[in-house]
N, C-alpha and C positions, 0 to 999 in steps of 0.2 A: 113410098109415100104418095098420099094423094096430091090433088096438083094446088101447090101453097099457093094461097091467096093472102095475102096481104092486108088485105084491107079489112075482111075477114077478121083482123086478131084490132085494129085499131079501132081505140072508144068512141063513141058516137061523137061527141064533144069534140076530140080533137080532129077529125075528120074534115069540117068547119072550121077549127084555129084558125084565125088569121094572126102571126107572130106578129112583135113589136117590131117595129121599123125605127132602129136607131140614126144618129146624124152618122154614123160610121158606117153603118146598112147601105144608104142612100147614095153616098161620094165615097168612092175607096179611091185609097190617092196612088197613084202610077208613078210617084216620085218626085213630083214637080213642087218646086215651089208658089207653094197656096198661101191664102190668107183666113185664116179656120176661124168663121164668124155663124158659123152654124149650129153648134152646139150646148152652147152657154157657157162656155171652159173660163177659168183663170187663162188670159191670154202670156202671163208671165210664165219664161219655159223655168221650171226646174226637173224635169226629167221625166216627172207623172202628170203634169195639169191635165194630160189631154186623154179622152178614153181610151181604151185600149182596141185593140184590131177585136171587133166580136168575133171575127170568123178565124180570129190564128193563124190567120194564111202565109205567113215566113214560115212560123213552126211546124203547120199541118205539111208544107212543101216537103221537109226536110226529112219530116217520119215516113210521107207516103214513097219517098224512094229509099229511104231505106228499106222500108217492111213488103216493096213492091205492087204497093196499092195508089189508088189515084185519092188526090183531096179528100173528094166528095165521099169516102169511102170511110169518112176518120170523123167523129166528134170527140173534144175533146170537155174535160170537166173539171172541177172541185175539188181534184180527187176521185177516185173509182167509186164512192160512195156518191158522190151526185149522180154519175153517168148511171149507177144501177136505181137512182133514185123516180129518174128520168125514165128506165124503161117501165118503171112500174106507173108512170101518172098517164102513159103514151100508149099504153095497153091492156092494163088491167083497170074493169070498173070494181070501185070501191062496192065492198058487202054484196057482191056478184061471183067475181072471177076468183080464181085461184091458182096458185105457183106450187111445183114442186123444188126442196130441195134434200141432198141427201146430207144427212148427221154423220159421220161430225163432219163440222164443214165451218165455214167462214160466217160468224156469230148477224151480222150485216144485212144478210140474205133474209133472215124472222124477222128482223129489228123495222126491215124498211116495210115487209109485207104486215109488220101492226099499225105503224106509223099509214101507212097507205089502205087499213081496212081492206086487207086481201086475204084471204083465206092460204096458209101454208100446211102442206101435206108435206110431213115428213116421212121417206123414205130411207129408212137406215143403210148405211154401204154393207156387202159383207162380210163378211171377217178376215177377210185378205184383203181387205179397204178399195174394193171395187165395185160398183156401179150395178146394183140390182135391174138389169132392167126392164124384166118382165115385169118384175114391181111396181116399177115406175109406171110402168104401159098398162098395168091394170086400176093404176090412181088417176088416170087422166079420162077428164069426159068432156063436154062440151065447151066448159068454161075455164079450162086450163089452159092460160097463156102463155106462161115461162116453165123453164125447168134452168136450173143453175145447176153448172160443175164445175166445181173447182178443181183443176189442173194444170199442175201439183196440187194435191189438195193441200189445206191448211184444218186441222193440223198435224195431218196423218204422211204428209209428203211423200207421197207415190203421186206417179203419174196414173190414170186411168187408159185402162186398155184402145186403141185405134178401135177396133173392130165393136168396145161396148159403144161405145160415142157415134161411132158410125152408122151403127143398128137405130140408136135413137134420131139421129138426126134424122133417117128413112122410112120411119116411123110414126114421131109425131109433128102434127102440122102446127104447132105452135114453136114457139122463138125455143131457141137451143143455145143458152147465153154460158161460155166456154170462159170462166176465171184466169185468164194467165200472169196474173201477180208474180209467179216465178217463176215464168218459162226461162228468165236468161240463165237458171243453174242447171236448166235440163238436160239431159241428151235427148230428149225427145225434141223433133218440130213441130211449130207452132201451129197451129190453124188455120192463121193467117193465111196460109198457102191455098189453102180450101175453101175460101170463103166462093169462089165462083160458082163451088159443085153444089153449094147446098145455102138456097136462099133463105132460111131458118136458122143461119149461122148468125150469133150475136158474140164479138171475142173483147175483152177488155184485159187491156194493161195497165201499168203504172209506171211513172218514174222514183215512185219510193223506196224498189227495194234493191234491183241490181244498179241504177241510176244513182244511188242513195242521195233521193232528195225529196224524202218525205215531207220536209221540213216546209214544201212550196207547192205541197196539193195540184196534183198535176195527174188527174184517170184520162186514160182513151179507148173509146172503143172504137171496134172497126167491125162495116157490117156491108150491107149491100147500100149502095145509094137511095134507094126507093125507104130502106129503113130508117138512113143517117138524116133523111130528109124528112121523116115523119118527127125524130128527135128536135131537129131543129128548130121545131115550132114549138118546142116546150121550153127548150134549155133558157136559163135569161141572157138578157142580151152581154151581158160583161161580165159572163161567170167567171173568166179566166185571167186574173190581171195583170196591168202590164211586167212588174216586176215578175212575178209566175214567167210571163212568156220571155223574157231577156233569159234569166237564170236558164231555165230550160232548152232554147235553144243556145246557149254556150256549152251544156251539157251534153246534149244528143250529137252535136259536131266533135264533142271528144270524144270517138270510139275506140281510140286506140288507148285510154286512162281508163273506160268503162269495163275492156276486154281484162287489162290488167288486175283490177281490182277483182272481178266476177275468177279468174285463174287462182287469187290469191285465197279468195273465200272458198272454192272447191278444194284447194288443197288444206286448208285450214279444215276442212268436213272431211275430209278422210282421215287424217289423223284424229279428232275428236271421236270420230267413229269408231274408231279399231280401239282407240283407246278407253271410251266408253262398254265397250264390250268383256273388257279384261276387269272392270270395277265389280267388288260382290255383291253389291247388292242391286246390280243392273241386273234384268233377268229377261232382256230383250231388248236390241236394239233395230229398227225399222228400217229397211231402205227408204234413202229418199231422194228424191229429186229437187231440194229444194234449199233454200241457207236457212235451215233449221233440219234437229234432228228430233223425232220422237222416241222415246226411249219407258221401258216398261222399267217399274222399281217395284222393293218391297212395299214400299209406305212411301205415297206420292209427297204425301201432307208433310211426314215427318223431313224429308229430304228436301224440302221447299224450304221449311223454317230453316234444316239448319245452313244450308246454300244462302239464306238470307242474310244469319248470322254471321258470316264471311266476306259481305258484303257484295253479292252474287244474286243479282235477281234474276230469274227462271219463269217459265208460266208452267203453270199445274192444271193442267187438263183432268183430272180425274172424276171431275162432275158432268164430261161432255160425254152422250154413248158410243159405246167402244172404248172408252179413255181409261177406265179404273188404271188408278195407279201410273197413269202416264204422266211422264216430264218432257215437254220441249225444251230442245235448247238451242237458241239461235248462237252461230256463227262467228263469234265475234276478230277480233286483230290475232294475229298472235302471241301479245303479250296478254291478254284477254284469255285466250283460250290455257295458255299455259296456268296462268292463274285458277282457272275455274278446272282445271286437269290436277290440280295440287292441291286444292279446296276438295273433290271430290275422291281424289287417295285417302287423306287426312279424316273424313270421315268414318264413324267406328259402327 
């Protein structure tokens, strides 16, 4: 790789940002009892009056020792959809730049580079749902900022090769933004670990899927400081609210409820697995690394309806490439799964 320059990939515009300076920016409290006349708050406590920490600094403490990273090494978002929203207004100019990402992949990645006027070159995976990447290296020119992979992809749940990912990281000199939405079913490790070898690393999690709490929008990425500091002058000032931040750190402190659940959901996917394999008119089932399975069928459409009919909702990937005829199926309890394993016998 040649030698990454930074500054090089950020838009003129933001380079000058001066961020919003909140009353919470200016006085962060050391614990003492204060008198908070700075703000403009409801000075009546009920539990929200008063803003939230912008910076999440109880929460960001508590992830960066777990995941072995410092603070400043972590933003957090909206959900994983703000945080990828953020590297695109941070680094890509609109009706200029443009992003690779590879099909099929996480629907998100097109969505935000339309929303954001970026040009998206898709690169298909291939056919063993791995990472083209001569392809990719031959779609990239001057004005190529990102490249997304999602790993575990979604919705083909395989992990991507070390060695394809590591070729691109050394490769190209633009951000190399690494999807881990489902690293906690993996056996693979996470990136995380690599963030020091390779200053082009951009890694984002969630608390939605092994955390299961989707429900409180809660994305992180984790990147270099020089990066998470370039973010930090777009994100808004109270993207994360308080409620958000309570829920979530009672969550991330329970890892031994976390570990438990993520055990129960991998053994819950090998059995749905094996057993999905013995159904006739499955006529492929995918390894995965992820709490979902993708599974090849006669007729995607037909077996969607009647799954629905049973009262069994599924996603039907058969209009994404690569997908004909493919059904995901997420994971569910095991009275869930037994149901949807005797819903799927009973079809004729």
């Amino acid at each position: 790789m040649k030698v990454f320059d930074l500054n090089n990939l950020i838009r003129q515009n933001v380079k000058g940002l001066k961020p919003y300076s909140s009353a919470r920016d200016e006085y962060v409290s050391d614990g003492s009892e204060m008198i908070f006349l700075d703000a403009n708050e409801n000075p009546f406590q009920n539990g929200v009056n008063r803003y939230p920490d912008p910076q999440q600094r109880g929460l960001k403490s508590v992830l960066a020792q777990q995941k072995g990273v410092r603070q400043e090494n972590i933003l957090l978002g909206n959900g994983s959809d703000e945080v990828l929203d953020i590297l695109y207004r941070a680094f890509c100019e609109p009706k200029v730049d443009n992003i690779i990402t590879l099909p099929p992949t996480y629907g998100m990645y097109k969505v935000l580079a339309d929303i954001n006027v970026v040009e998206n070159r898709e690169v298909l995976l291939m056919d063993d749902f791995q990472p083209d990447v001569e392809s990719i290296l031959k779609n990239v020119d001057s004005h190529t900022k990102l490249v997304f992979l999602c790993s575990p992809n979604n919705p083909t749940g395989n992990s991507f090769q070390v060695s394809k990912i590591e070729n691109l990281l050394s490769s190209f000199n633009g951000l190399v933004v690494i999807d881990e939405a489902y690293i906690d079913f993996s056996s693979e490790e996470s990136w995380v670990a690599k963030l020091s070898e390779y200053p082009n690393l951009v890694i984002t999690q969630t608390l939605s899927k092994a955390y299961g709490m989707a429900g409180i929008r809660l994305g992180i990425c984790l990147a270099s400081e020089e990066i998470i500091a370039v973010l930090n002058k777009i994100k808004p000032p109270y993207n994360v609210n308080e409620l958000t931040q309570q829920r979530a750190m009672e969550r991330v402190l329970n890892r031994e409820e976390i570990n438990k659940e993520v055990e129960n959901i991998l053994k819950e996917r090998r059995v749905l697995e094996q057993t999905l394999k013995t159904i006739q008119f499955v006529e492929q089932v995918y390894p995965t690394d992820a709490n979902f399975i993708l599974a090849r069928v006669d007729d995607a459409s037909l077996r969607y309806e009647q799954l629905l009919e049973k009262g069994i909702v599924i996603r039907n990937r058969t209009t994404q490439p690569l997908c004909e005829n493919k059904l995901r199926f997420t994971v569910g309890t095991h009275r869930e799964n037994e149901f949807l394993i005797k819903a799927l016998k009973e079809l004729p």
